[in-house]
N, C-alpha and C positions, 0 to 999 in steps of 0.2 A: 515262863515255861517254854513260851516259843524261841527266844532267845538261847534257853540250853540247847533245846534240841539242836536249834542252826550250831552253834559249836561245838555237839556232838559230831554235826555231822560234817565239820570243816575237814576235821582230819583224814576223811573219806574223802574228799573231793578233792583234796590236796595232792592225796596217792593217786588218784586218778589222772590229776594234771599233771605232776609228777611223772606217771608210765608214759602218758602222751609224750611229752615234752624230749624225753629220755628214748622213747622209739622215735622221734620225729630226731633226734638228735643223731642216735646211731645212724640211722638209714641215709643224714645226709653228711659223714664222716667216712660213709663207706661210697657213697658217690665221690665225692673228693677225691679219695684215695684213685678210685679207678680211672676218674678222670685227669690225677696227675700222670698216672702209669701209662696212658694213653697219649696224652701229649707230649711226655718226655721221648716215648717210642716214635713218635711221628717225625722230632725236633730230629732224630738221628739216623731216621730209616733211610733216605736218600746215599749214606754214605756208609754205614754201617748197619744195612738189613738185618744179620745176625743178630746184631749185639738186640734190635726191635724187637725181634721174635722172641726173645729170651724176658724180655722186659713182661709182654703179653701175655708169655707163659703161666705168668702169674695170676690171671684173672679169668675166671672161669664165664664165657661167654654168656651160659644160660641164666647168670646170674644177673644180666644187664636188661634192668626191666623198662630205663630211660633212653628214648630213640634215639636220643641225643650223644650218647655213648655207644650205643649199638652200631648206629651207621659210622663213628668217627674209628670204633675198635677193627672193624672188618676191612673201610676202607686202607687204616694202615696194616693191617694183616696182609690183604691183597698188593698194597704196595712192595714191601718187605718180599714176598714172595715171587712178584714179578722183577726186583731187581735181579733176584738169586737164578730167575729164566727157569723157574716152574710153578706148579698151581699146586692148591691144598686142595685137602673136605670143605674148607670155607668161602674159599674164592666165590663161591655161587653165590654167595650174600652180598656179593658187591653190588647188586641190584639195589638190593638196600639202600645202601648209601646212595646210592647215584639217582632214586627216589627222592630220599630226603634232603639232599644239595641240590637237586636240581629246584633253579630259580630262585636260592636265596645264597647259596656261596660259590660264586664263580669258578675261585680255582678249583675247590674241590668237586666243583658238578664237574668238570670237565675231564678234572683227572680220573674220577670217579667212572664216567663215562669210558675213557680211552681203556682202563684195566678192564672193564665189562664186556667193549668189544675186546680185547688181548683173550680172557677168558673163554669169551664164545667160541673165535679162532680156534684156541686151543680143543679145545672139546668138538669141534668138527663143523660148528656153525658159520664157516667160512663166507658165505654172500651177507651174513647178517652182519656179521663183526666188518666188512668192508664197506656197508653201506653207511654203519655209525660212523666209521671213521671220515668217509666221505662229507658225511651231513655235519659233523664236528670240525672238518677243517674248513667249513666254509661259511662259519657262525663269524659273525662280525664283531668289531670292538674285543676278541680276544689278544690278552698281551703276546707279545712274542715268545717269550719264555715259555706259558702256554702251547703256544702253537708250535716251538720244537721240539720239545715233548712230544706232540701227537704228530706229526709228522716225521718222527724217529721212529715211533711205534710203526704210525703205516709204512714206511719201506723195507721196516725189518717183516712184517708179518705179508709182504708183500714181494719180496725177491725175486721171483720169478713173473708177475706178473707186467704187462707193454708198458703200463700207466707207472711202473715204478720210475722210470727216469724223472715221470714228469713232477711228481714228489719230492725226491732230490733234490732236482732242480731248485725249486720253489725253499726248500728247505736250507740250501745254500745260498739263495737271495737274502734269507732273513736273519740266517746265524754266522757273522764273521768273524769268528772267533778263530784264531789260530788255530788251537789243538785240535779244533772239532774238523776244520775243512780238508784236510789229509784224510779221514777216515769218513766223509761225506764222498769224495773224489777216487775211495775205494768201492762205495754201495753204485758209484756213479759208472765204475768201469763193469761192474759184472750185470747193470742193465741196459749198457749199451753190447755187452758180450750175447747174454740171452734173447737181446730184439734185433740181432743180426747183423748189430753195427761192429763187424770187428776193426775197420782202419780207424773207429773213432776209439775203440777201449783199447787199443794199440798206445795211442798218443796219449789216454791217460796215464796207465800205468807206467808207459816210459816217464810221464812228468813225476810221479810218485817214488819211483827210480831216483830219478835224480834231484830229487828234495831230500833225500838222506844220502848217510854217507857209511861208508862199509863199517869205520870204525866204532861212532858213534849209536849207531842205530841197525845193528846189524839184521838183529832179531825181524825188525819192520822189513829190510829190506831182502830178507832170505826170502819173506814171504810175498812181497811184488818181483822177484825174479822166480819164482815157483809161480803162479796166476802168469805171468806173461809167456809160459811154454803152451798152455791152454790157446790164449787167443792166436800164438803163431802158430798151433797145427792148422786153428780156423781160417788161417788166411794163406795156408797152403805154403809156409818157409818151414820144411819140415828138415831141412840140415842145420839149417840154425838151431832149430828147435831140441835137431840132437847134441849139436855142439854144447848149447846152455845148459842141458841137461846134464850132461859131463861134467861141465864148469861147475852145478851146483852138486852132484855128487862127492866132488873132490872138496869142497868146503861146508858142506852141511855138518853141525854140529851134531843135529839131532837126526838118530840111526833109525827113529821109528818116521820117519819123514822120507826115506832113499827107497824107500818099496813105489810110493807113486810116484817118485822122479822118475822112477824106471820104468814104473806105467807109461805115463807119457813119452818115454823115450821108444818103446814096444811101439806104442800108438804111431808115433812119427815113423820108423822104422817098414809099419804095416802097411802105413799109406804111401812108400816108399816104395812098396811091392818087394821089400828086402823081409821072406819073411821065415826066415832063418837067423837071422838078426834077432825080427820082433820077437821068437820064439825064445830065444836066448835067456833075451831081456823081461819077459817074461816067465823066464822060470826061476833065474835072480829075483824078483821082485817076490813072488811067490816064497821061494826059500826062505828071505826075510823074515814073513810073516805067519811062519808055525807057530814061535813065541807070545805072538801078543793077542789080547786078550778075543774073547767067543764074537761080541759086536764088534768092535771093530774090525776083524777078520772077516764078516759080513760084510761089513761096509765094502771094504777092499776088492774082495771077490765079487760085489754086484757090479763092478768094472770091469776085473782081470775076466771074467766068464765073458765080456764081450768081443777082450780079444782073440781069446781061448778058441772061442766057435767059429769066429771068423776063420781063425788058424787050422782047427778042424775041417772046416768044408775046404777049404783051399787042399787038406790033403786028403780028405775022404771023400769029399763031395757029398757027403750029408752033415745036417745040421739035427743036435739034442737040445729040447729046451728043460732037460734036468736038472742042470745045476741052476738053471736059473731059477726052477720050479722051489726047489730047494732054499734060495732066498726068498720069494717072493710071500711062500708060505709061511716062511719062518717069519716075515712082516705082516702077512695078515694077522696069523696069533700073537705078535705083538697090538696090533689095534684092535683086535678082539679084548686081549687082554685090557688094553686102554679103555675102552667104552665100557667094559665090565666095572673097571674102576673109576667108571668117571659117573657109571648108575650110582653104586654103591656109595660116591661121595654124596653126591645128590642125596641121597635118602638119607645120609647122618646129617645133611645138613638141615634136612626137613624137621630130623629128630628132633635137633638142636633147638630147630625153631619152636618147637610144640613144646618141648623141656620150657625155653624162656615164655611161652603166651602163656604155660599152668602158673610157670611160678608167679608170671607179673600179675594174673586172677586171683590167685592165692593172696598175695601182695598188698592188690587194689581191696582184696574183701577183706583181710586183715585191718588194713588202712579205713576202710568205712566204718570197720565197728567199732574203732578207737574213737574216731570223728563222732562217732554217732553215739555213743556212753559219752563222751567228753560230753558235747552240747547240751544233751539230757540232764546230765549232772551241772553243767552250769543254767541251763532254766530251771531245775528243781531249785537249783541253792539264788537262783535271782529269786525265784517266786517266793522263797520262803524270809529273804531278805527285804523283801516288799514287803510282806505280812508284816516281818517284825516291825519294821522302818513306819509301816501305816498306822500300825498298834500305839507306836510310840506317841506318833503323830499325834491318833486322836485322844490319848491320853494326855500329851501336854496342850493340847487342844480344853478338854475339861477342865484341866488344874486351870489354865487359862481365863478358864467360862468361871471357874469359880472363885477364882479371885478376885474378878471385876465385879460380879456378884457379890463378893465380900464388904467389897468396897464400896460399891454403891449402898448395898445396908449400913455400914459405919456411916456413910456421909449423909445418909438419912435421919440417923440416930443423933448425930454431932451437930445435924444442922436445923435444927427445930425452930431455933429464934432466926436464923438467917431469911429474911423474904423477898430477898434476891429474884427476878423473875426467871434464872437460870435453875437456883437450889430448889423454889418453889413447882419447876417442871420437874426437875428431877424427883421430888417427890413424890409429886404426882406417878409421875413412869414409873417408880416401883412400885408406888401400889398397884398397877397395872401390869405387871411384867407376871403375876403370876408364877413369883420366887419360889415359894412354897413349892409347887406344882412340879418344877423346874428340878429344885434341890430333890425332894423326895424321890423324884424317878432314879436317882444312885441314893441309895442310902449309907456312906461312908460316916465313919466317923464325924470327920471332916463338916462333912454335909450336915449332919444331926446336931453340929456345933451351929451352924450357920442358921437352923431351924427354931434353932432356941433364938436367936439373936432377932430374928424374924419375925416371931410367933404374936407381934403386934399389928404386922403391916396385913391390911387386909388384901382377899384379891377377889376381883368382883371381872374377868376378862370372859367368862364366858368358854365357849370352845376355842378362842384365842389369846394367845399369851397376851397381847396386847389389844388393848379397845380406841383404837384408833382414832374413832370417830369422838372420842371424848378429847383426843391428843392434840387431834384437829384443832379441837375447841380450844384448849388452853394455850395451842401456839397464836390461834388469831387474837385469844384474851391480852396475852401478855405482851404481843406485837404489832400490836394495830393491823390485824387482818392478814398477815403475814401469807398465812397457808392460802384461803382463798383468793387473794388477788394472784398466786402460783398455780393454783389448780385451773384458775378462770382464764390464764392467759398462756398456759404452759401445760392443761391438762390434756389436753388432743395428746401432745406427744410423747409427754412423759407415762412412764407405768406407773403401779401402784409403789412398787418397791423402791423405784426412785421417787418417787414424792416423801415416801417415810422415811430414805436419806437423810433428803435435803431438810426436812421436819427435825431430825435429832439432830444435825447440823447447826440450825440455826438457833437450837438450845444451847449449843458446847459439847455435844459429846463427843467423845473422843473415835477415832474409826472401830478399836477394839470393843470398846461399849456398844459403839450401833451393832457390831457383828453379832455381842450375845443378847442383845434387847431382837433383832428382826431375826435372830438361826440361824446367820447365816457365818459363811468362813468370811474372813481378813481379805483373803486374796477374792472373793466374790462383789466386797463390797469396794475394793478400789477399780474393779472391772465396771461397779455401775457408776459410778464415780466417771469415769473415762469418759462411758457412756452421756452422761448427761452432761458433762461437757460439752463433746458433737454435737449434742441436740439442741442446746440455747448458745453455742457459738462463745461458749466459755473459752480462752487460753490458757494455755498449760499452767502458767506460773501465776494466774488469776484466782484469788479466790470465789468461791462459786454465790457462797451468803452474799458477799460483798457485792456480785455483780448483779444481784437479785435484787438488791439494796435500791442499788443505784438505779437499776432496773424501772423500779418502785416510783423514785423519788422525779424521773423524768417523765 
């Protein structure tokens, strides 16, 4: 009966294992998935951000309930974004990442790191994002490669600041590379222009001049002949400055570019005290620039107004600050606007976060109640596999007991005439096994055959299946003292239970015999067996009677 049940209830547990196995399966097909989508985007961002973002598009962030994807998604989201030279709603989770790389994956703690201070920067936290990058370039044992990376980052976020040259610098010790030291020795001339060294940004951009050539690289070089009209006003050559201006009006390709040549040329002009000229030349430069578009027109005009007022008080002798009022404002509500949107990303990205902590609760407690019916269902279906398994057990356990039982009645029955001192114990032992007593407590078939067979042998044992004390006697009878010279010289250490071993031992019986003559299991009695070896310094491979024998005989 217990046997159907358990294979009723296979097919129940089977389904069980089954959903497990099938949810545990989906869930880690669907990590794969995102973790290929994330690594293919990473393998490409460097060079094709776009094509990244696009890749990413496809994985819905709040859905990432392992850290392990979490901070590797965001980190290359925020890479991809900072090649493109702007920030998302997400950038702010680059904390993230830079949390969980940091101290176990170098490049990416650091790069991790460099996009968090860019990020801060961006958002207004300018002494924060300066001090990272400070404490970042000065971390030891990082590669070079490393370290131009972040040392590109700090001169670019750093333009205007003294300590920019010295960045540079350090940055052109470490990266020789061709392509790059032209455009290192461009960051190089506008921080020695901004900290007041113009004869030294002079002598770069002339050397950046003459590393290109008109034909070849013309583009490059329109633009180090445009930057060097700048540092000759600063060095007071302001004829040359108009001459070159000239020179580059008559070959500029690009028309949206001749408004600030003329600027500068106004500028030289003003400081020329020719300011009839500058006016000129700034109302050219002006006219250019009806056409093009609302910011850039700003741009432009937060210059052209400085020459404007100048030009104004030279003829009026008062000074307006309305046009400038006029940009300036028009820039705060852009940074207004900016910090509006840069709350506003904040709080979706918090969103985002709260969206992923429900789903991955939702997720973890999904996951435990599977776990937790799984286990319950496989201890229900062990324990009822034990039952059955134990049932069986002591069922062929019986059949066992009653076999030998069987058989000792037949070898009683067949051995009448035999007076063998071995057949003659064994006779004896059944009359004393208290068969009858044994058999009737199951009343089978079986058993009620065994009772007929039996219903000669008498049993005289008392409240014990066996009378021991009589057993005694017939081993010393039949062995010249066998038991008591064992009890007299081996009974301090032995038990009772080993004594009655070694007693049906030294008749012949078999292990299985002594198990159902003393009750007990097979495996009980070769543990005393073990036992009583230790105790009288038997060997494994030693018979125990024999060494008893011998024992005896010396």
């Amino acid at each position: 009966m217990v046997t159907k049940k358990l294979l009723y209830r296979c097919p129940i547990l089977l389904l069980l294992v089954a959903f497990f196995v099938a949810s545990v399966g989906v869930s880690c097909s669907h990590f794969q998935q995102n973790a290929k989508i994330i690594s293919n985007a990473e393998r490409i961002v460097d060079e094709y951000p776009d094509s990244a973002l696009v890749l990413l598009g496809a994985i819905d962030p709040a859905e990432l309930t392992q850290d392990s994807l979490k901070a590797k998604y965001y980190y290359v989201s925020a890479s991809a974004h900072n090649r493109q030279s702007h920030i998302a709603l997400s950038d702010s989770m680059i904390s993230f990442s830079n949390d969980y790389y940091r101290g176990t994956d170098l490049k990416r703690s650091v790069r991790s790191a460099t996009l968090l201070a860019s990020y801060k920067f961006r958002i207004g936290e300018r002494a924060t994002a300066l001090e990272m990058l400070d404490s970042l370039s000065s971390l030891k044992d990082v590669p070079d490669s490393l370290l131009i990376e972040l040392l590109s980052k700090q001169v670019q976020l750093t333009a205007y600041d003294n300590d920019n040259e010295m960045y540079i610098r350090r940055l052109m010790a470490i990266d020789k590379s061709p392509d790059r030291q032209s455009q290192y020795k461009f960051w190089l001339y506008f921080a020695l222009l901004f900290n007041g060294k113009s004869d030294e940004a002079l002598d770069v951009i002339n050397d950046l001049i003459s590393s290109t050539t008109a034909e070849d690289e013309s583009k490059e070089r329109f633009v180090y002949e445009y930057e060097k009209l700048d540092v000759l006003i600063e060095l007071r050559k302001f004829e040359e400055s108009v001459h070159r201006a000239d020179s580059l009006v008559n070959t500029c390709t690009n028309e949206s570019s001749i408004p600030y040549i003329l600027l500068w040329k106004s500028l030289a002009k003003l400081n020329m005290h020719d300011f009839t000229g500058s006016a000129v030349e700034l109302a050219k430069a002006d006219s250019l620039t009806l056409n093009i578009p609302t910011d850039e027109r700003r741009y432009f005009n937060s210059f052209a107004h400085i020459i404007g007022t100048v030009l104004d008080y030279q003829r009026t002798g008062t000074v307006s600050f309305l046009p400038f009022a006029k940009i300036y404002n028009s820039q705060r509500d852009n940074l207004f606007d900016a910090q509006y949107l840069q709350q506003e990303a904040t709080q979706r990205a918090l969103e985002i976060e709260n969206q992923r902590l429900i789903l991955k609760s939702k997720n973890d407690r999904q996951t435990a109640m599977i776990i937790i019916i799984v286990l319950v269902a496989l201890i229900v279906s062990g324990a009822l596999l034990w039952y059955a398994l134990n049932n069986k057990r002591k069922t062929l356990e019986v059949l066992e007991r009653n076999e030998i039982l069987q058989r000792l009645a037949d070898e009683s029955k067949n051995s009448q005439k035999d007076s063998s001192p071995n057949e003659i114990l064994r006779r004896a032992m059944l009359q004393q096994l208290g068969i009858i007593k044994m058999v009737a407590e199951t009343p089978t078939e079986q058993n009620r055959e065994m009772l007929r067979k039996l219903s000669s042998v008498e049993s005289d044992t008392g409240a014990s299946l066996v009378n021991w004390e009589s057993v005694y006697g017939i081993i010393d009878n039949l062995y010249s003292g066998f038991y008591s010279r064992l009890h007299k010289r081996h009974g301090s250490i032995l038990t009772d239970k080993e004594e009655q071993i070694i007693a049906l031992m030294v008749a012949g019986f078999s292990t299985k015999e002594i198990s159902v003559i003393t009750g007990q299991t097979t495996a009980t009695i070769y543990v005393r067996k073990s036992s009583v070896r230790k105790k009288l310094g038997v060997v494994e491979k030693e018979d125990i009677v024999a060494f008893l024998r011998q024992e005896a005989d010396n």
